[in-house]
N, CA, C and O atoms as a GROMACS GRO file, in nm:
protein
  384
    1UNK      N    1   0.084  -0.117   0.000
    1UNK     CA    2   0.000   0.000   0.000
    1UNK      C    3   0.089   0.124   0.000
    1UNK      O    4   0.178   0.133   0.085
    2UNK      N    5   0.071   0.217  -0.088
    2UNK     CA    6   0.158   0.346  -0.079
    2UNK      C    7   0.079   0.478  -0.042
    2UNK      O    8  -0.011   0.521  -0.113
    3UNK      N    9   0.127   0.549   0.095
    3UNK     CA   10   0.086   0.611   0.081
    3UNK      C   11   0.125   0.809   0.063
    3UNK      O   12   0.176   0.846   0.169
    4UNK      N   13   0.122   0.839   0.038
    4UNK     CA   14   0.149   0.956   0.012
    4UNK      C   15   0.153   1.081   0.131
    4UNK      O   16   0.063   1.088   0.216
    5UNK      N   17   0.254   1.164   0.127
    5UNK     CA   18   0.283   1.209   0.263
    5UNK      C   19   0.172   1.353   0.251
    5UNK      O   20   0.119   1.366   0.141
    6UNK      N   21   0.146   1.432   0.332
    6UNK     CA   22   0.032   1.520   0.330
    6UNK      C   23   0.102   1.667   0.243
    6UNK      O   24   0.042   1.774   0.237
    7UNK      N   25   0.238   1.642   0.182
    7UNK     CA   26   0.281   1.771   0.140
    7UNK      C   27   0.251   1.750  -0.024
    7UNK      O   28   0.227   1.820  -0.123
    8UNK      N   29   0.264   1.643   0.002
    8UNK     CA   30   0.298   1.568  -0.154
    8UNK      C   31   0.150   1.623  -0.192
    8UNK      O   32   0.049   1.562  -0.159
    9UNK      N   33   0.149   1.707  -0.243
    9UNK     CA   34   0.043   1.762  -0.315
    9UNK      C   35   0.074   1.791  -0.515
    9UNK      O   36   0.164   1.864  -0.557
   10UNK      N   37   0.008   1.737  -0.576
   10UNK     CA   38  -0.045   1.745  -0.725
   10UNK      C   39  -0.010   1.914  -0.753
   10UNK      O   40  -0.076   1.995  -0.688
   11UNK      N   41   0.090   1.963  -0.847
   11UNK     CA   42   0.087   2.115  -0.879
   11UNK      C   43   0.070   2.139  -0.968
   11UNK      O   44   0.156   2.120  -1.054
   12UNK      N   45  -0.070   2.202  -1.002
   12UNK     CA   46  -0.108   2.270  -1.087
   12UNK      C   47  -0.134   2.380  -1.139
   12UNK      O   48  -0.206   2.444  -1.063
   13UNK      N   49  -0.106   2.447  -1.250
   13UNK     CA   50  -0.091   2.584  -1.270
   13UNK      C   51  -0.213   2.605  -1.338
   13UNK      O   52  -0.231   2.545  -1.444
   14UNK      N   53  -0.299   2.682  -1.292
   14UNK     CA   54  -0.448   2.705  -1.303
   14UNK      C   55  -0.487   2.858  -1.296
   14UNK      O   56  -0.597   2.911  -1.281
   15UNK      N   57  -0.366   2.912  -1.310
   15UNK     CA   58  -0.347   3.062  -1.363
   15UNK      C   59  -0.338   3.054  -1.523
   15UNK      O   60  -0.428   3.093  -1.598
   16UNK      N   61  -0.243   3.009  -1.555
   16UNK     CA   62  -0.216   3.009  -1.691
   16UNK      C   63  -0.347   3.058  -1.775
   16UNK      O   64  -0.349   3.142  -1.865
   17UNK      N   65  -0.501   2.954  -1.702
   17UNK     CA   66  -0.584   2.939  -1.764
   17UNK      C   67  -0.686   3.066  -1.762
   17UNK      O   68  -0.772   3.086  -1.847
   18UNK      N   69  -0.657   3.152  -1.640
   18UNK     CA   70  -0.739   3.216  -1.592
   18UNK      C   71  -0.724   3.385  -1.694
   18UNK      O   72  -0.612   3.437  -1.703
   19UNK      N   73  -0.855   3.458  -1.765
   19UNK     CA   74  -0.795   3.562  -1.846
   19UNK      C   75  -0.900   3.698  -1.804
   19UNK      O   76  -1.019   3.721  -1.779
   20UNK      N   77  -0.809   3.747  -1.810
   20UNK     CA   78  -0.802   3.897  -1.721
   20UNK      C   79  -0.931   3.979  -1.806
   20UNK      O   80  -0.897   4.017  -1.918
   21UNK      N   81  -1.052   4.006  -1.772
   21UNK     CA   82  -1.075   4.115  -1.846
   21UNK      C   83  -1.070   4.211  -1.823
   21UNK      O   84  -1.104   4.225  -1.705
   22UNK      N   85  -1.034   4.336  -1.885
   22UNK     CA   86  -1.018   4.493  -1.837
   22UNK      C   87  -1.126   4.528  -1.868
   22UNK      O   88  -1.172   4.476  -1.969
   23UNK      N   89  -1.199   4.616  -1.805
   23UNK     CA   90  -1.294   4.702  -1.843
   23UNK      C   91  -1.283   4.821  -1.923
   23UNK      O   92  -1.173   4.875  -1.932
   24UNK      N   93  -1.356   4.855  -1.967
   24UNK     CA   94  -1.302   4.975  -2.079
   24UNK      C   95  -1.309   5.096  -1.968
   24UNK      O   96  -1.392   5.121  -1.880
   25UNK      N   97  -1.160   5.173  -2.019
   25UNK     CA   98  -1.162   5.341  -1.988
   25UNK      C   99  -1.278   5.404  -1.952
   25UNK      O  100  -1.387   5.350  -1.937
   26UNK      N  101  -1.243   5.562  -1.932
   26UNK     CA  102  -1.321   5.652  -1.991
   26UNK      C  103  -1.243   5.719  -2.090
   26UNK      O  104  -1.127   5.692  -2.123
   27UNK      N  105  -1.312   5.801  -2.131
   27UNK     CA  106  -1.231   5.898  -2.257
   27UNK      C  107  -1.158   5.978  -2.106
   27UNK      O  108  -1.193   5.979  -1.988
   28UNK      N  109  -0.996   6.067  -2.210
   28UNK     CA  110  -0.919   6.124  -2.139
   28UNK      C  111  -0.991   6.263  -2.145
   28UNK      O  112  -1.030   6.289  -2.259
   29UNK      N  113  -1.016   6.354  -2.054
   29UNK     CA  114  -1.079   6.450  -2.065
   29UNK      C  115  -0.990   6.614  -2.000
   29UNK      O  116  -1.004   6.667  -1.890
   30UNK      N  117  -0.934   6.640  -2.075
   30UNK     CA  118  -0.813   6.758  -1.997
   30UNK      C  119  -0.896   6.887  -1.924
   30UNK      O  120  -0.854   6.953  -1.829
   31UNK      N  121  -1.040   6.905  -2.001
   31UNK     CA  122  -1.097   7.024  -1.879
   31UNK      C  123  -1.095   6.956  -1.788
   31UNK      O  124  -0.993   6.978  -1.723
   32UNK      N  125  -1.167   6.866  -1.737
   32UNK     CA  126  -1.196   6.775  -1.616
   32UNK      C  127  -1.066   6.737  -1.553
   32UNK      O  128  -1.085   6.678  -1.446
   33UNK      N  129  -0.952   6.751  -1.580
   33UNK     CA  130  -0.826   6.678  -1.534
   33UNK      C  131  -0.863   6.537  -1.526
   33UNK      O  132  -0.803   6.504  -1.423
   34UNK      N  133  -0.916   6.442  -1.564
   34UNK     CA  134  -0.969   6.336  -1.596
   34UNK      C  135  -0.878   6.230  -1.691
   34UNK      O  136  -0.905   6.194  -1.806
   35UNK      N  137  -0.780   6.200  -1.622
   35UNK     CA  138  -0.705   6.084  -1.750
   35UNK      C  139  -0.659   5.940  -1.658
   35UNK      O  140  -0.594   5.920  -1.556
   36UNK      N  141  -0.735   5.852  -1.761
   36UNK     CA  142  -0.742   5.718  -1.678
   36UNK      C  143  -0.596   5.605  -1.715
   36UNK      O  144  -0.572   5.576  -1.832
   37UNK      N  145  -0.548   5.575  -1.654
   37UNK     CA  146  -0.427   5.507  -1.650
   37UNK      C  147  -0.300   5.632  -1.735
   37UNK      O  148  -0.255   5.628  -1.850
   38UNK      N  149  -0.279   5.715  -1.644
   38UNK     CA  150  -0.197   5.763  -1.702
   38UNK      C  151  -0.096   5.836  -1.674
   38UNK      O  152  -0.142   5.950  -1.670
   39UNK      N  153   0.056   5.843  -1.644
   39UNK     CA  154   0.132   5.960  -1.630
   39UNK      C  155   0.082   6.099  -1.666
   39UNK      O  156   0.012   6.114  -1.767
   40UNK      N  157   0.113   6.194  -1.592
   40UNK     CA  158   0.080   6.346  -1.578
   40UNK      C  159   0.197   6.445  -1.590
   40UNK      O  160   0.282   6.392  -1.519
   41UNK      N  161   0.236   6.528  -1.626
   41UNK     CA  162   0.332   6.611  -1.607
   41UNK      C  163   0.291   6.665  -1.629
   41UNK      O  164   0.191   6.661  -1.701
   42UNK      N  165   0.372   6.806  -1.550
   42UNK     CA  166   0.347   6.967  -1.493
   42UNK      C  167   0.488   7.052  -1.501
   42UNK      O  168   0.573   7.014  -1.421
   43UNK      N  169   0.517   7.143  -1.570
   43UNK     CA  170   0.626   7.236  -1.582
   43UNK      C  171   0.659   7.317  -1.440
   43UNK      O  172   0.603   7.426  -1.428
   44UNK      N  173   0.719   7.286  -1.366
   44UNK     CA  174   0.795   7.376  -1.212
   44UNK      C  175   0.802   7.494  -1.224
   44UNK      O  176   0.916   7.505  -1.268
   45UNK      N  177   0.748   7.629  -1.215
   45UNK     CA  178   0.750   7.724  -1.247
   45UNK      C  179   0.923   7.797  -1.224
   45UNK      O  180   0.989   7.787  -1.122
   46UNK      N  181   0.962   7.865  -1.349
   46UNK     CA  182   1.127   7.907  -1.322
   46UNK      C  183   1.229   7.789  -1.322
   46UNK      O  184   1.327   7.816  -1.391
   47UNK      N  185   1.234   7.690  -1.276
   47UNK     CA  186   1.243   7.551  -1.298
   47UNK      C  187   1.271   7.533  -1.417
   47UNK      O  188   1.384   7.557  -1.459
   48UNK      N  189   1.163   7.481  -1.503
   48UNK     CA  190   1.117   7.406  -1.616
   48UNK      C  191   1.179   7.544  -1.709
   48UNK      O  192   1.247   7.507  -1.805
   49UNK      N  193   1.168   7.669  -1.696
   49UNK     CA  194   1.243   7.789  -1.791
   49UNK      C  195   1.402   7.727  -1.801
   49UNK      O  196   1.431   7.687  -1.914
   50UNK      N  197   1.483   7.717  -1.722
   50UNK     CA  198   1.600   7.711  -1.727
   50UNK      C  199   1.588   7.605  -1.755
   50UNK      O  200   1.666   7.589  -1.849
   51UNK      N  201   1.494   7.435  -1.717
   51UNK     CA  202   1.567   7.337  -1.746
   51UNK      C  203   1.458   7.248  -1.804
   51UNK      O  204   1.417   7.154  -1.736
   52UNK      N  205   1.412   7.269  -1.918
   52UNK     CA  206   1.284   7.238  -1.955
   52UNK      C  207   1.249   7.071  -1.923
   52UNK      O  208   1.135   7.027  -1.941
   53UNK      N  209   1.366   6.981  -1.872
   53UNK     CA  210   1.323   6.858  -1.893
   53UNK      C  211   1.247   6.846  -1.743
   53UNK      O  212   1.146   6.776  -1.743
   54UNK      N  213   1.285   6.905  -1.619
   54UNK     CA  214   1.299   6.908  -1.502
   54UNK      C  215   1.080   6.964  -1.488
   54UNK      O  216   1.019   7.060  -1.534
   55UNK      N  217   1.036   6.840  -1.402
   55UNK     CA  218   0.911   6.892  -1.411
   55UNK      C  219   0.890   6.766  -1.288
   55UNK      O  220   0.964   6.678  -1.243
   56UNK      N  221   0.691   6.826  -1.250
   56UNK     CA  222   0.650   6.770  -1.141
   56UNK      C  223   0.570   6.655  -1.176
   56UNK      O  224   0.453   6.692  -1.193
   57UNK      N  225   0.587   6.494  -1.200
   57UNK     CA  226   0.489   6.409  -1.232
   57UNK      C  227   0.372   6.307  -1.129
   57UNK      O  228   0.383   6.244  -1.023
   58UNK      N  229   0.271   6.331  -1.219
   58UNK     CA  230   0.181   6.192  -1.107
   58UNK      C  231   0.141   6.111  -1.183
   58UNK      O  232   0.154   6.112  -1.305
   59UNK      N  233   0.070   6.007  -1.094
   59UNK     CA  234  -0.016   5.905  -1.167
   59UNK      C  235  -0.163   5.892  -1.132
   59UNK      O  236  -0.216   5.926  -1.026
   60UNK      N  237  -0.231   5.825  -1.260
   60UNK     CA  238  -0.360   5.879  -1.212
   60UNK      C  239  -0.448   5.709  -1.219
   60UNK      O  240  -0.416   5.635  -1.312
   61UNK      N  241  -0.511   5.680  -1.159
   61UNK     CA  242  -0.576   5.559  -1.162
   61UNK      C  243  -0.691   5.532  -1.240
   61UNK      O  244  -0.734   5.641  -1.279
   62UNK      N  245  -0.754   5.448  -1.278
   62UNK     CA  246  -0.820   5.416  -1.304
   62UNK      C  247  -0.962   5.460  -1.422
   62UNK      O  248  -0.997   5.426  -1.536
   63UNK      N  249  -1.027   5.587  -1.275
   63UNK     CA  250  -1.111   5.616  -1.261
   63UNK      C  251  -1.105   5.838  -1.347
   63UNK      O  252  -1.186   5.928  -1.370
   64UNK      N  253  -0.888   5.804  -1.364
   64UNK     CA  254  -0.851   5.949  -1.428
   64UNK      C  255  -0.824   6.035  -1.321
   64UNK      O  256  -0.767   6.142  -1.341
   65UNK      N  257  -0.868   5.993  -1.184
   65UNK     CA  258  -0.821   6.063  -1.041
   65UNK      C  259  -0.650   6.098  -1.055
   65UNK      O  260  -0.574   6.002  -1.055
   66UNK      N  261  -0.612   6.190  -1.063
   66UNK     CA  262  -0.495   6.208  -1.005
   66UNK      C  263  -0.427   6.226  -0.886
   66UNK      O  264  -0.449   6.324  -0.814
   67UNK      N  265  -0.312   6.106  -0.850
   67UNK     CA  266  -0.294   6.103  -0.717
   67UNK      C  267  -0.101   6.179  -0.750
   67UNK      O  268  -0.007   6.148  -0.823
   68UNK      N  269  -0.120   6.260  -0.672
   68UNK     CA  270  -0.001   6.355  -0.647
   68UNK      C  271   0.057   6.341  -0.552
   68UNK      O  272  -0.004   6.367  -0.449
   69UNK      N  273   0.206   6.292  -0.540
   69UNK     CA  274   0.310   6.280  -0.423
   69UNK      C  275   0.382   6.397  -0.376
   69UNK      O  276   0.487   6.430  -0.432
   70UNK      N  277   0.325   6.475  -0.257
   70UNK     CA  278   0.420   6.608  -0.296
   70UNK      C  279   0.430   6.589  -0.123
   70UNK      O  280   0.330   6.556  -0.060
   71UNK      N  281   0.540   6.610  -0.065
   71UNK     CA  282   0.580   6.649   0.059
   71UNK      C  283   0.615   6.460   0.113
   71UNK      O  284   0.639   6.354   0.055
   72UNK      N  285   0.603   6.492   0.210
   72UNK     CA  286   0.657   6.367   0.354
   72UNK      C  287   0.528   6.297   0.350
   72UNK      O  288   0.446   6.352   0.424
   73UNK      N  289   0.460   6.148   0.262
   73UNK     CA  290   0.369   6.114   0.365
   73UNK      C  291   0.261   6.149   0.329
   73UNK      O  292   0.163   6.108   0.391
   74UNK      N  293   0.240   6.254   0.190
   74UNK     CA  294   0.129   6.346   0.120
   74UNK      C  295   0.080   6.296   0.057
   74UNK      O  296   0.099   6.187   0.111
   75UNK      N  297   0.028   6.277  -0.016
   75UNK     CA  298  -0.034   6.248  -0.150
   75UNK      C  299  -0.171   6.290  -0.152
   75UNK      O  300  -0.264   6.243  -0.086
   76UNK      N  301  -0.172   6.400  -0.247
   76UNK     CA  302  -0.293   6.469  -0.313
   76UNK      C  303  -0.373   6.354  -0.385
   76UNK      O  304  -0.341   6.266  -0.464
   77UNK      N  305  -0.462   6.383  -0.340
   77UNK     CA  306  -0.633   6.342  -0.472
   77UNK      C  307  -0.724   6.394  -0.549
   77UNK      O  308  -0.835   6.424  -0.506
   78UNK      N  309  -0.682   6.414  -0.695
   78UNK     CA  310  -0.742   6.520  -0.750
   78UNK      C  311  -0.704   6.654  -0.731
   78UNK      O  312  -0.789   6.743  -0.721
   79UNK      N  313  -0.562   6.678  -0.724
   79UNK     CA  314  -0.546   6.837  -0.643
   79UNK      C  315  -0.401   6.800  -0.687
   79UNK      O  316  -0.326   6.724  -0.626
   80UNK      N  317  -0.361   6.901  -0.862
   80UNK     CA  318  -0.211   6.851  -0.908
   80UNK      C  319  -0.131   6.975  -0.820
   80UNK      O  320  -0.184   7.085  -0.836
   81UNK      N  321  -0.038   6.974  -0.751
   81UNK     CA  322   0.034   7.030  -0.689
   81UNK      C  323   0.074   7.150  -0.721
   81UNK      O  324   0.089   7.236  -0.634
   82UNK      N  325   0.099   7.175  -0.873
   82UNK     CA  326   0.175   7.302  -0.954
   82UNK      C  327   0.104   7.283  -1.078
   82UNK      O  328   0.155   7.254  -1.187
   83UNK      N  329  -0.065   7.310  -1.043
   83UNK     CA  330  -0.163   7.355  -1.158
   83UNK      C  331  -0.212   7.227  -1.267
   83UNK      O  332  -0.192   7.112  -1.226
   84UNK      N  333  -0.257   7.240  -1.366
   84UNK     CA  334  -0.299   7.202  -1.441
   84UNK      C  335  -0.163   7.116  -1.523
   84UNK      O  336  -0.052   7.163  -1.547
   85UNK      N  337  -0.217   6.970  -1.559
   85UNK     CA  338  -0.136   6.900  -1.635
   85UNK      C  339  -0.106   6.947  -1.757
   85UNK      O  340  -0.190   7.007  -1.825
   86UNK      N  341   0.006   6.927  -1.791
   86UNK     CA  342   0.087   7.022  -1.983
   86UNK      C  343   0.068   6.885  -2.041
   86UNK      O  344  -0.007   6.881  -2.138
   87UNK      N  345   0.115   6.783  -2.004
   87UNK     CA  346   0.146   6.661  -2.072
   87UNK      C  347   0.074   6.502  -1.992
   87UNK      O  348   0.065   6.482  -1.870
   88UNK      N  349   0.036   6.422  -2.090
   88UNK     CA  350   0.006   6.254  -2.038
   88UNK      C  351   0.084   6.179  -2.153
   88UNK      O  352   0.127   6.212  -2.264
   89UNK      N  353   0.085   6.043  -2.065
   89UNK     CA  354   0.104   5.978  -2.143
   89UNK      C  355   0.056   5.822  -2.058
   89UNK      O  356   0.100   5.770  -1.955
   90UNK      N  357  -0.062   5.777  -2.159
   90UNK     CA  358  -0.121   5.664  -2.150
   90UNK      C  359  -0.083   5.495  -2.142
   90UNK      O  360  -0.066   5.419  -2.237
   91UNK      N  361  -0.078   5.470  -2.025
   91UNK     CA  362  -0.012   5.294  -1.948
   91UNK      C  363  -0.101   5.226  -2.046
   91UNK      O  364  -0.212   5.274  -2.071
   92UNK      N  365  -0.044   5.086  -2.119
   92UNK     CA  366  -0.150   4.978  -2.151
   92UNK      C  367  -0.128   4.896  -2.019
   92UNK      O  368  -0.024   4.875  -1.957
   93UNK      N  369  -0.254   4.857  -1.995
   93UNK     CA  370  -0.253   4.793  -1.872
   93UNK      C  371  -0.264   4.606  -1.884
   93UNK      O  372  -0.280   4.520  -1.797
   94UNK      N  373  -0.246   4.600  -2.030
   94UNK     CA  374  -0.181   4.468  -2.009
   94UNK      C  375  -0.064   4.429  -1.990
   94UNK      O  376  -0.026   4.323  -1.940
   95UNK      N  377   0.004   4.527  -2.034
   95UNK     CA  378   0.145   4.514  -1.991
   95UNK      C  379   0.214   4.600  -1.808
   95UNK      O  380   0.308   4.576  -1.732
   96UNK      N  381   0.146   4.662  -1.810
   96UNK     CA  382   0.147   4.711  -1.661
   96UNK      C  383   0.122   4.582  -1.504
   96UNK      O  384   0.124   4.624  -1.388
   0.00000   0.00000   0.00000
């Protein structure tokens, strides 16, 4: 009789099988500050003059909320630190 010890467990990969659906966006909407999966950038005022690459970025989730890291421990919601976004640029979130 053989019996099998309680670790000895069968491994199966039952992810492989499993497939992700994303839900669709919204449209990116710049009055609204509204951009869903996406990097944000903002020009540093005096800053960004002398060193145009040098700027303030966030990320925005999902829903186009922008969440802003500014200080110790901070992070803004919906509230970009140094005004209105200049630039996005859109995550595919299958590869994310």
């Amino acid at each position: 009789m053989d019996l099998k010890a309680v670790y000895d467990v069968e491994r199966t990969d039952s992810t492989s099988r499993i497939q992700h659906d994303l839900w669709p966006l919204d449209e990116i909407d710049p009055k609204k500050a509204k951009f869903p999966c996406c990097l944000v950038w903002t020009p540093l005022p005096v800053v960004s003059w002398l060193a145009p690459f040098i700027g303030h970025v966030g990320i925005c989730r999902e829903d186009g909320a922008i969440l802003d890291f500014s200080g110790s421990n901070f992070v803004n919601v919906e509230d970009f630190a140094f005004g209105a976004a200049a630039r996005y640029v859109q995550l595919d979130r299958e590869t994310v």
